[in-house]
C-alpha positions in Angstrom: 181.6 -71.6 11.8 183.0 -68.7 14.1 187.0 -69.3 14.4 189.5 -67.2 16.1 191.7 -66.6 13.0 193.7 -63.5 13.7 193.0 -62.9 17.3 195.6 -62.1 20.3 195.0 -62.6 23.4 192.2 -62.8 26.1 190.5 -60.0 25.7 190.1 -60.2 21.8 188.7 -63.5 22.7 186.2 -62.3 25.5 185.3 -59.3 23.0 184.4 -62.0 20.4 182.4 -63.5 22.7 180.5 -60.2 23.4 180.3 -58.7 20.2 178.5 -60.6 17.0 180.4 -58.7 14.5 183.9 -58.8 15.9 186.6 -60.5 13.9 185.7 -64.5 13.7 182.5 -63.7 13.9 182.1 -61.6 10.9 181.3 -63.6 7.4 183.6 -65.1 5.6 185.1 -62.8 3.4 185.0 -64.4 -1.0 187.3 -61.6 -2.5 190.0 -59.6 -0.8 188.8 -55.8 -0.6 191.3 -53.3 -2.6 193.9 -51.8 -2.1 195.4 -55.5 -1.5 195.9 -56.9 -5.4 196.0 -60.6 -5.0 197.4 -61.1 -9.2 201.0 -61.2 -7.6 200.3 -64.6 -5.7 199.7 -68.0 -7.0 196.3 -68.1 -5.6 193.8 -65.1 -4.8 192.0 -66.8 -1.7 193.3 -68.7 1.9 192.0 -72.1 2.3 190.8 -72.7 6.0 190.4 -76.1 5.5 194.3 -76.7 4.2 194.9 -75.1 7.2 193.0 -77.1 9.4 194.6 -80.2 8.0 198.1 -78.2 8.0 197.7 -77.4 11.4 197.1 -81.3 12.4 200.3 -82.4 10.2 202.4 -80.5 12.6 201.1 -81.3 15.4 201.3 -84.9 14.4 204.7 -85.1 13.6 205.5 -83.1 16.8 204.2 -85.9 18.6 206.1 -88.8 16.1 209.2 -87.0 16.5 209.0 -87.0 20.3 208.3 -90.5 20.5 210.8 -91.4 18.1 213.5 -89.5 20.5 212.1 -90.6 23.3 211.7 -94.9 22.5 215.3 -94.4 20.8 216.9 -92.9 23.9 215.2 -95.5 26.4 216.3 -98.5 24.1 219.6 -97.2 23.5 219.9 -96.7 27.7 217.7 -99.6 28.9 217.1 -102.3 26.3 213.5 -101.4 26.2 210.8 -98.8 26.3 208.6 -99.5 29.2 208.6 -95.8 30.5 207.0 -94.6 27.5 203.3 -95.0 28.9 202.3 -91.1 29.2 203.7 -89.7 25.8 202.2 -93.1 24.1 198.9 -92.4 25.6 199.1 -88.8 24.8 199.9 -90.5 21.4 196.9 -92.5 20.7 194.6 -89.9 22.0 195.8 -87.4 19.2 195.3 -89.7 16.9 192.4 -90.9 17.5 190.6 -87.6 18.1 189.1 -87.4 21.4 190.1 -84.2 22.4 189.4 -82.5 19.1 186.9 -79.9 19.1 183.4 -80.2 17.5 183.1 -77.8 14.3 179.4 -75.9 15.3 178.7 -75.1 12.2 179.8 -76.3 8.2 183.4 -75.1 6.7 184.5 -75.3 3.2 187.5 -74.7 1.8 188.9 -75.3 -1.9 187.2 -77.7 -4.0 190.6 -78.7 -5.7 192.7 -79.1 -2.0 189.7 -81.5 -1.3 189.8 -83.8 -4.0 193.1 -83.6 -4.3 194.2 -84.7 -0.6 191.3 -87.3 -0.5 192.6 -88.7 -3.5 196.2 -89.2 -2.3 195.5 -91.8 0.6 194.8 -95.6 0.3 191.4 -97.1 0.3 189.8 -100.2 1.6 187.8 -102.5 -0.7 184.7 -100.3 0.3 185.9 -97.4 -1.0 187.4 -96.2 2.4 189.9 -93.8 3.6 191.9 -92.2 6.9 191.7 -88.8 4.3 187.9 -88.6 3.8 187.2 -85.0 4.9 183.6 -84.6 6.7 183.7 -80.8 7.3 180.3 -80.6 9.3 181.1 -81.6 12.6 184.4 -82.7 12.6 187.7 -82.7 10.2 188.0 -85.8 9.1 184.8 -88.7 8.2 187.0 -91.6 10.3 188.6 -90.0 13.4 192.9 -92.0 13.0 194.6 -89.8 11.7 195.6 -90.7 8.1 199.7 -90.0 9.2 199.6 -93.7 10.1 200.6 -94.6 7.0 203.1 -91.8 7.0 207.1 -92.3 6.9 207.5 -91.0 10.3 205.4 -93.2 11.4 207.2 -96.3 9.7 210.2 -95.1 10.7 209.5 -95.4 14.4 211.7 -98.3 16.3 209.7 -101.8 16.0 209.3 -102.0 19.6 207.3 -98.8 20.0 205.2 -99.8 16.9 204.3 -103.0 18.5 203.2 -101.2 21.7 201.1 -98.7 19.2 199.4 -101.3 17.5 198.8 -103.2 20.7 196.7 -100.4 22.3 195.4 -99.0 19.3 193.5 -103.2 19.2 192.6 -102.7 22.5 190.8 -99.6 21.9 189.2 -99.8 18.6 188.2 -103.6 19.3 186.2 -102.4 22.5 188.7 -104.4 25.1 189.4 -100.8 26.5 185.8 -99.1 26.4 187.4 -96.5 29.3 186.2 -93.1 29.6 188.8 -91.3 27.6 188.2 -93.2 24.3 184.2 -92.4 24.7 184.0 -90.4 22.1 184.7 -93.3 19.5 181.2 -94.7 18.5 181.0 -98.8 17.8 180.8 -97.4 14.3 183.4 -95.3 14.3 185.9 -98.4 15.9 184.8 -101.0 13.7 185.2 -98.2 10.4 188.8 -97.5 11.7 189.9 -101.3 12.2 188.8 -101.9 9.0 190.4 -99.6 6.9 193.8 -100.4 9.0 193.6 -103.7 8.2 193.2 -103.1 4.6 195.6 -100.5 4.0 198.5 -100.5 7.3 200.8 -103.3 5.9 202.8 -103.8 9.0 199.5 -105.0 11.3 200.6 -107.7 13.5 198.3 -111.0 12.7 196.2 -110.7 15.6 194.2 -107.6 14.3 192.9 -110.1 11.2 191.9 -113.0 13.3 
């Protein structure tokens, strides 16, 4: 999997594209070349799939805290949160993946970070979870990402919740089949509702009828 790890600017990128060899496009490298002597840190290696998963953290709670702000300021001024539409959209389609980009090629990371991380989350009866990595075309097995069950999350104001939960239904029951949620296979949607409904405790009672 080529990456752009380390590159600045436009023309690193088009010389990437030119050149076989140049920077992401080189092999991974196993042990850090001397002079560097990795003994003074707690690990001798990076782990690109940490950081992939670091990476989506952020971004994710970027987007909670924005909507937190935002709900809180339009109930505080309004009574409600009807003008919320574009960052709740914007919202759902993070979290749902359907702008992510495809991985062309496997990446592995640390054996340890993998089990470790996919051990942390909650499982459906199956054996399910929102942290199953897949690692050969995309990050994660079940494209929700598994923050749903974060604090953040839980800490956002009921009303806004209700509105998630509303049009994340719609979407992964197949009521909105519109062209920006494409990407979500029948499988994928019915994999996703499931393990929400076994492990989101706050589901309104429509999602298990």
């Amino acid at each position: 999997q080529t990456h752009r790890g380390n590159l600045i600017g436009a023309e690193a990128f088009a010389r990437q594209e030119r050149e076989p060899n140049f920077a992401g496009n080189k092999p991974t490298l196993v042990d850090l070349p001397p002079p560097f002597d990795p003994n003074r840190y707690p690990a001798a290696t990076s782990d690109i799939v940490a950081l992939m998963v670091l990476e989506h953290q952020v971004h994710m709670h970027n987007f909670l805290t924005r909507l937190n702000y935002e709900a809180t300021m339009q109930l505080q001024a309004y009574g409600h949160c009807n003008y919320i539409k574009s960052p709740l959209e914007a919202f759902l389609r993070y979290l749902l993946f359907t702008e992510e980009a495809p991985l062309t090629a496997p990446v592995r990371g640390s054996d340890e970070f993998a089990k470790a991380f996919e051990a942390a989350g909650p499982r459906d009866p199956q054996g399910r979870s929102l942290r199953q990595l897949d690692l050969k075309t995309r990050l994660f097995k079940y494209p929700c990402s598994f923050l749903i069950h974060s604090e953040s999350f839980q800490a956002l104001p009921a009303e806004l919740k209700a509105r998630i939960y509303q049009r994340l239904w719609s979407i992964l029951s197949g009521e909105d089949s519109g062209p920006t949620w494409q990407r979500l296979t029948a499988a994928d949607r019915k994999a996703i509702r499931e393990i929400l409904i076994s492990t989101q405790p706050d589901l309104p009672s429509y999602w298990k009828l």
